[in-house]
N, C-alpha and C positions, 0 to 999 in steps of 0.2 A: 300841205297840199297846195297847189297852184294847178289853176285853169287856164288857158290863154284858150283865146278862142276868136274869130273871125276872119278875115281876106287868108291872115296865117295862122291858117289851121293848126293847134295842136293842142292835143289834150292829154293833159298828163295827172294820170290818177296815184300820187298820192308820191312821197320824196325820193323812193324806191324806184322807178320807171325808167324809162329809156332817155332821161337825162345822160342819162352813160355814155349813148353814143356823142352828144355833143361835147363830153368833157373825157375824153378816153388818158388824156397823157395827166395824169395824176400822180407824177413819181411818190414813192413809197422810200423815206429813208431810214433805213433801219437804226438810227437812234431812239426812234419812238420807243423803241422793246424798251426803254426806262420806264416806258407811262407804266408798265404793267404791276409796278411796286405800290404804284401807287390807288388801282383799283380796286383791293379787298375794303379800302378804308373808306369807299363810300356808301357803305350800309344803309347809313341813314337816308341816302337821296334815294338809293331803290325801293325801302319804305314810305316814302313821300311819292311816288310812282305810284307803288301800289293800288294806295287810296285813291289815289286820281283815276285811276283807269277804273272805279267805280261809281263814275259820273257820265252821265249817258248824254246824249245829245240834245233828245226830246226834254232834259229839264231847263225853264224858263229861266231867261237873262234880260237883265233892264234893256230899255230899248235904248238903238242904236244910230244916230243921227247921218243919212249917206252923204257923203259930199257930191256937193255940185256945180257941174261944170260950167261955166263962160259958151254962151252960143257959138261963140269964134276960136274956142278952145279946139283943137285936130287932136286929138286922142286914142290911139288904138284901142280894139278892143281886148279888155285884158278883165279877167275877174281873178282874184286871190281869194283863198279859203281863210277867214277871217276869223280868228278864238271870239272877237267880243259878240257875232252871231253865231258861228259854229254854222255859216251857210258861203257859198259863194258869190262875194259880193264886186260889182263894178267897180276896177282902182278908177278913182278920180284923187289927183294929187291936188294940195290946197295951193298950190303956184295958180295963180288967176292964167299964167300962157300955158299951164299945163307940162313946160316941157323940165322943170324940176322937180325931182326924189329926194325929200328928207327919211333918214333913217338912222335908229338908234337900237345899235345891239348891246344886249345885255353879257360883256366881257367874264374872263375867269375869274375868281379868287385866289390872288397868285400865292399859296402856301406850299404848293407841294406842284409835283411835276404833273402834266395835262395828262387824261386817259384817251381811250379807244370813245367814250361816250364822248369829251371836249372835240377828238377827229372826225363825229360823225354831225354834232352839233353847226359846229363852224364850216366843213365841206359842203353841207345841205345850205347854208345862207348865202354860201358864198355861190355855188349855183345858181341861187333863184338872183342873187345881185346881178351876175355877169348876162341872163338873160334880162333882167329891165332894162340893164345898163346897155348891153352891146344889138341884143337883139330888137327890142324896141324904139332906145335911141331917148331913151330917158337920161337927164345927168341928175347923176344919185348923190348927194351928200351923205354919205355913211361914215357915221361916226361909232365908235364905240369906246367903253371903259373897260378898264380893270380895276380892282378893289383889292385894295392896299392898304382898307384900314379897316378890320374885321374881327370879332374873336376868334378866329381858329388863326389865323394870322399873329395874333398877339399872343395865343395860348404856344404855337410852334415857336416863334421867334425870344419868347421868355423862356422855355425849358431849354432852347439847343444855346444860349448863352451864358444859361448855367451850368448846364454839362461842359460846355468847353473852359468855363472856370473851373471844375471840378476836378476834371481831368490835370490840368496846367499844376493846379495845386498839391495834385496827387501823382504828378512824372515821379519816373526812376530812369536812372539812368540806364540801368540793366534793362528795363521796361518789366519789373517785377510788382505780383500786386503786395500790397502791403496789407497787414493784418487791416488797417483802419478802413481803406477801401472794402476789402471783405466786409467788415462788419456793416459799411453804408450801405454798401449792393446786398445781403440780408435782411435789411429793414426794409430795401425796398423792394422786393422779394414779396414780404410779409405785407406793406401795403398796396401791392399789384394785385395779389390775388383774394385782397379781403375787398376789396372795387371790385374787381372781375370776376372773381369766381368764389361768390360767396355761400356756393355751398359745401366747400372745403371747408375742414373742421380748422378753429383758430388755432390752432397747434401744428400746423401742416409746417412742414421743414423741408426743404429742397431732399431729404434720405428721405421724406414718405410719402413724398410727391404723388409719383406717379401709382402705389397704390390706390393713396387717398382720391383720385380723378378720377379710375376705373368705379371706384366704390360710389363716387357721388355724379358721375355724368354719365357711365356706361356705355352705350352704344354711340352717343352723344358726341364723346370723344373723338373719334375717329371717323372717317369717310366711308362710306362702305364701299366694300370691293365694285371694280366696275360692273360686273355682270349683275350684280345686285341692285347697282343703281339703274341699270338700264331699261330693270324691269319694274324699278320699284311704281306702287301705287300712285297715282294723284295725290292723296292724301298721306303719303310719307313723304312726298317732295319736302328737300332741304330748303329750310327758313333762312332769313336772312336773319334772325337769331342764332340758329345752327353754325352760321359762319364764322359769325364774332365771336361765339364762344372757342368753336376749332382754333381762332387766331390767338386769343387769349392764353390757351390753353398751352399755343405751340410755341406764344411768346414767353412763359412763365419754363417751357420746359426748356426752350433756350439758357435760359439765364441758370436752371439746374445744374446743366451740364458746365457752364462754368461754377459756381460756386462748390462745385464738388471738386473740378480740375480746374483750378483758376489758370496754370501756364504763364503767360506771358500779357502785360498790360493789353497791346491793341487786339489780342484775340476778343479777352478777357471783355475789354470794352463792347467788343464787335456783338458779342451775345448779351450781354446787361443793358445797351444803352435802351431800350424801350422799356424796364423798368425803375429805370435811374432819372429819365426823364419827368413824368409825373410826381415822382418821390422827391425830387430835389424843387420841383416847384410847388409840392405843398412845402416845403421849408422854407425857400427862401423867395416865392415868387415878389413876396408883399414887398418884399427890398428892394424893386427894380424904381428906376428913377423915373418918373413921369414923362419929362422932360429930354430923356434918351431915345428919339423915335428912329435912330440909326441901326440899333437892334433888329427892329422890326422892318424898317426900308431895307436896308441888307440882303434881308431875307423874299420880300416881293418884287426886287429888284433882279435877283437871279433868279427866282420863277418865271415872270413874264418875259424875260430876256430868253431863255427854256422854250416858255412856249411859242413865243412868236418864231423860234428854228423851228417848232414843229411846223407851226402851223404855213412858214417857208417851203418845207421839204413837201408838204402835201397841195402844193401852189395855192393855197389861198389867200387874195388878196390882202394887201395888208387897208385899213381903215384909213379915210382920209383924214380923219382926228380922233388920234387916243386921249382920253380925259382920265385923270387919276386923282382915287378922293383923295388923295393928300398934297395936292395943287390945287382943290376948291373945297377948302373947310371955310374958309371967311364966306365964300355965296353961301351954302350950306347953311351956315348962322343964318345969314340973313335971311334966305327959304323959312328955314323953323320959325323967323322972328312974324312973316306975314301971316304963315299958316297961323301964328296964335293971336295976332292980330287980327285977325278975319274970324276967328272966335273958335277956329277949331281945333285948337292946339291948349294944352295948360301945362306948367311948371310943378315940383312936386316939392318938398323942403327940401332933400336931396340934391337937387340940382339938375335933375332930369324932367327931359319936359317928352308929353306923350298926345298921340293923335286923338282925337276926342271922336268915335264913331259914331256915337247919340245925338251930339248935335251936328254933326253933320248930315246925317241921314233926317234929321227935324226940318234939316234948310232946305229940304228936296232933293239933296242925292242921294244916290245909290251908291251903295258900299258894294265890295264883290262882283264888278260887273263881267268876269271870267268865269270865274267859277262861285256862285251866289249860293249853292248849298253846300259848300267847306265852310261860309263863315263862323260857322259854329264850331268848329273843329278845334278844339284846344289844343291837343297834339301837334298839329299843324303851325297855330298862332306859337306856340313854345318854341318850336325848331326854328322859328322865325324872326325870334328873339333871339337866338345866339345862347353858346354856353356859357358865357359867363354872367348872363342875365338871371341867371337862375336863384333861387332865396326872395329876401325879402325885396318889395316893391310897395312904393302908393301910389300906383295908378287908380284911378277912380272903378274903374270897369277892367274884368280880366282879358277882354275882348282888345282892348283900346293898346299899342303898340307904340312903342320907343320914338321919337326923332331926334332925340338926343340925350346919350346917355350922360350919365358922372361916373366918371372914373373913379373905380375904388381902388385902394393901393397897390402898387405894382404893373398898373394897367397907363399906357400913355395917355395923355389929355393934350387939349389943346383952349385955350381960353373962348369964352364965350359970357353974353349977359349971364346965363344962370351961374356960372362956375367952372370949372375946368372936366373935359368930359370929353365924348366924342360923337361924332354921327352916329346914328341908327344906319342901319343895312340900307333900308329901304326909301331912308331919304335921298340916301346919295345920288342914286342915277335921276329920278326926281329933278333935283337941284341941278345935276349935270347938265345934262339933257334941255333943261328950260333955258339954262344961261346960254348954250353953246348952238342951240335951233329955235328955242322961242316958245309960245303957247299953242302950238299946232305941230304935231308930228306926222306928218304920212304914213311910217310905218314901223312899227317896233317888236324886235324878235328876241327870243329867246329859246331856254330849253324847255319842255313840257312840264317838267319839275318847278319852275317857276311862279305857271300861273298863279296861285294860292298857295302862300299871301303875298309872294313881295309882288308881284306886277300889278292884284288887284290893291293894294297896298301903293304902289306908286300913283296908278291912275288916283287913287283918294288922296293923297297930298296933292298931286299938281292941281286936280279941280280944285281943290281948296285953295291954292296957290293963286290961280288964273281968275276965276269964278268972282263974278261981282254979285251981289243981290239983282235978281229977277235975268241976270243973264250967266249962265251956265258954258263951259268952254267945254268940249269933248276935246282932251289932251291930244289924246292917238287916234288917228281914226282906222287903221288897220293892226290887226295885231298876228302875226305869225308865231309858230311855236311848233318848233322840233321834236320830233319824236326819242324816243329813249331808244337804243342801242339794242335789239334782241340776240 
C-alpha cells in the first residue's frame, strides 16, 4: 500500500486502485502463456502465504527508528505503508538534500520460467518506482538481483545435465527405445512413486497403476467435476497438498503410458523425463564436478534472460544495477568473515559456518523485526534453508541459519577460509546490497512470501554487519512488500 498525500492529493488504498489510470498502456505479450508451466510447482510458496496471512497487524514489532529530515531539506509530502511498522509512515530519504532514492529489490530465482505471481510482483514495484521517481521528482537508485546460486538452481541444473548425458548415451538412430532404457525408466518409475505416492503398494508396476491409485487415493485422484467444485464446502476446498498429489499422480501416469507403449525415443523421452530426472540424480548426482559451475550458469543464465523479456513485454523498468551472487561470492566471504568477527556468526567442523541468533539478540537486537511471531516457526526456518540442507547439521541451535554452506559432493563450491562451499540464501542480497548502497537503505521490497525469514533474516546479518557496540544501524528504513496474486 502507498499513501501520498498533500498539495498533491492522492490516496491510494492499497496496490489494486486506480493506479491503472496512470499506467493504462501495459502491453501484454503473449509469450508469458510459458509462465504457466511453470505455476503448479510452486506449492510450497502458496504454503508459506498461507501461514503468513495468519499474522494480524495488532501483533507487536521491535521498534522502529523514523528518519530525519535536515530543516532545509524541501520534501514532499509522501507516507509509505511500511512492513517493519505495518503503519503509514512519513518517507524521509537518508540523502541529507533529500532529493535521493536508494532502493534494493529483492530479484527472481532464475530456475525455471517467471509466473503470473513474478507479473504481479514486479508491475506493483515498478508502479510505486515510476511515481517517486516521475511524479515526485525523486532520483531513485534501484538496484536489484537475481540469484544464481541456490538449491533448486543446482538441484535443476544437475538433473537436466544428466538427463541430456543419458539420452546422448542412449540415441538410436531409428530413434528406437532400447530394452536398457526401458529397464532405467522402470526403476525410476518405481523410485518416483515410492517419494511420491507412498501409499501405493511397493509392488505397484506401470499394468496396476491405475487400479492401485483409485484403491489408495480415491476421490483424491481426480478434480471433481466443475458443478461440484463450485459448490463444494469451505471445508472441502482443494489443499495445496491435493494439487501435488493430482501432479504426481498425473506425472507417474504419464510415464505409464509410455512404458506400456514406449513408440519412438523423443515421445518416449517427452512422457518419462520428470521421472528419469530425480532417479538419475539419486545415481549419479554425487559425480558432478564441483568446479563445473557452467552447468548451473547455463541454466540461470537463460532464465533471467527469459524473464527480463517478460518483464520487457509488461514495460517494467529494467533496474539501474543488476547484481548476481555469482559476481559477489569474494564480498560475500568477506560479509560472513565480519559477521563472525563481531561475534555473531560460528563455523562448524564441516565447514559451514551459521548466524548465531542468541548472541545476537544478548547484544540488544532484535531478531524478527517483520514478522516476530514466525520466529519460532520451524517449518518456515527449513524452507529457508533450502533442500538440500536437509539431514545432518551442527549448528548449535535449530533456530540459528546457514551463511555459508559446505558443499557436499555433487554440489558446486567456491573457495572460502572454512572450505569450499557456498553462500546461504539469505546472505546474499545482505552482502549485495551493502557493497553496491552502503549501510543505510531507503527502501527495500519484495514479495509478501519473503518477510519470514529471509528478509527478517537479512536485516539480522547486515545489523550485525554495520552495528558497532553501543551503536546500532537500522539497515532499511522502509520496507514494502507485495501482495500474492489472488
Amino acid at each position: 500500500m502507498l499513501v501520498i498525500c498533500g498539495s498533491k492529493a492522492c490516496h491510494i488504498a492499497g496496490e489494486e486502485a486506480s493506479l491503472r489510470e496512470a499506467f493504462k498502456q501495459l502491453p501484454i505479450d503473449h509469450s508469458l502463456n510459458r509462465s504457466f508451466a511453470g505455476t503448479f510447482k510452486r506449492g510450497n510458496e502458496i504454503a508459506r502465504l498461507s501461514a503468513r496471512s495468519m499474522a494480524s497487524d495488532g501483533r507487536n514489532q521491535p521498534a522502529w527508528n523514523p528518519p530525519q529530515a535536515r530543516p532545509d531539506a524541501q520534501l514532499p509530502r509522501l507516507k509509505i505503508y511500511n512492513s517493519l511498522t505495518r503503519n503509514k509512515d512519513d518517507f524521509v530519504p537518508a540523502d541529507p538534500t533529500g532529493k535521493m532514492v536508494t532502493w534494493y529489490a529483492c530479484g527472481p530465482t532464475v530456475y525455471e520460467d517467471a509466473h503470473l505471481g513474478h507479473a504481479k510482483n514486479y508491475v506493483s514495484t515498478d508502479i510505486i518506482r515510476r511515481i517517486i521517481k516521475d511524479y515526485f521528482g525523486f532520483h531513485v537508485k534501484f538496484v536489484m538481483n537475481t540469484t544464481d546460486i541456490d538449491d533448486k538452481i543446482i538441484l535443476q541444473g544437475r538433473q537436466q545435465c544428466l538427463l541430456a548425458h543419458f539420452k546422448q548415451e542412449h540415441a538410436a538412430e531409428d530413434n528406437s527405445v532400447s530394452d536398457s532404457v526401458l529397464a532405467e525408466a522402470k526403476a525410476a518409475f518405481r523410485h518416483y512413486i515410492g517419494k511420491n505416492l507412498p501409499s501405493l503398494p511397493s509392488d505397484t508396476s506401470p499394468e496396476t497403476f491405475s487400479e492401485a491409485v483409485v484403491k489408495a487415493y480415491k476421490e483424491k485422484a481426480e478434480p471433481p467435476p466443475l458443478a461440484d467444485a463450485a459448490t463444494a464446502k469451505q471445508g472441502q476446498a482443494v489443499t495445496v497438498t491435493d494439487l501435488l498429489l493430482r501432479a504426481h499422480i498425473g506425472t507417474a501416469r504419464s510415464a505409464v503410458e509410455a512404458l506400456q507403449a514406449p513408440g519412438k525415443l523423443p515421445n518416449f523421452f517427452a512422457k518419462t523425463d520428470d521421472i528419469l530426472l530425480p532417479y538419475l540424480d539419486v545415481l549419479h548426482g554425487a559425480e558432478m564436478d564441483f568446479n563445473n559451475h557452467k552447468i548451473y550458469l547455463g541454466l540461470t543464465q537463460k532464465f533471467e534472460r527469459r524473464f527480463f523479456e517478460d518483464m520487457n513485454a509488461l514495460n517494467v523498468l529494467a533496474p539501474d544495477q543488476l547484481t548476481r551472487v555469482s559476481e559477489y561470492v569474494p564480498q560475500i566471504v568477506r560479509f560472513v568473515e565480519k559477521i563472525v568477527a563481531n561475534g555473531f556468526g560460528y563455523a562448524t567442523p564441516d565447514g559451514s559456518v551459521y548466524f548465531d541468533i542468541d548472541s545476537f539478540e544478548k547484544a540488544g537486537h532484535s531478531y524478527s523485526r517483520l514478522e516476530p511471531w514466525n520466529k519460532n516457526d520451524r517449518a518456515l526456518q527449513a524452507d529457508g534453508e533450502g533442500s538440500l540442507s536437509k539431514g545432518r547439521v551442527m549448528k548449535r541451535s535449530e533456530n540459528h541459519f546457514a551463511l555459508w554452506k559446505a558443499s557436499k559432493p555433487g554440489e558446486p563450491a567456491w573457495p572460502s577460509p572454512w572450505g569450499h562451499g557456498r553462500p546461504g540464501w539469505h546472505i546474499e542480497c545482505s552482502a549485495m546490497a551493502s557493497e553496491v548502497i552502503g549501510k543505510t537503505i531507503d527502501i527495500h521490497s519484495g514479495g509478501v512470501d519473503l518477510r519470514f525469514p529471509h528478509h527478517d533474516n537479512e536485516l539480522a546479518q547486515s545489523e550485525a554487519y554495520w552495528s558497532t557496540p553501543g551503536c546500532q544501524v537500522q539497515w532499511t528504513n522502509y520496507f514494502i512488500h507485495m501482495g500474492q496474486l489472488r
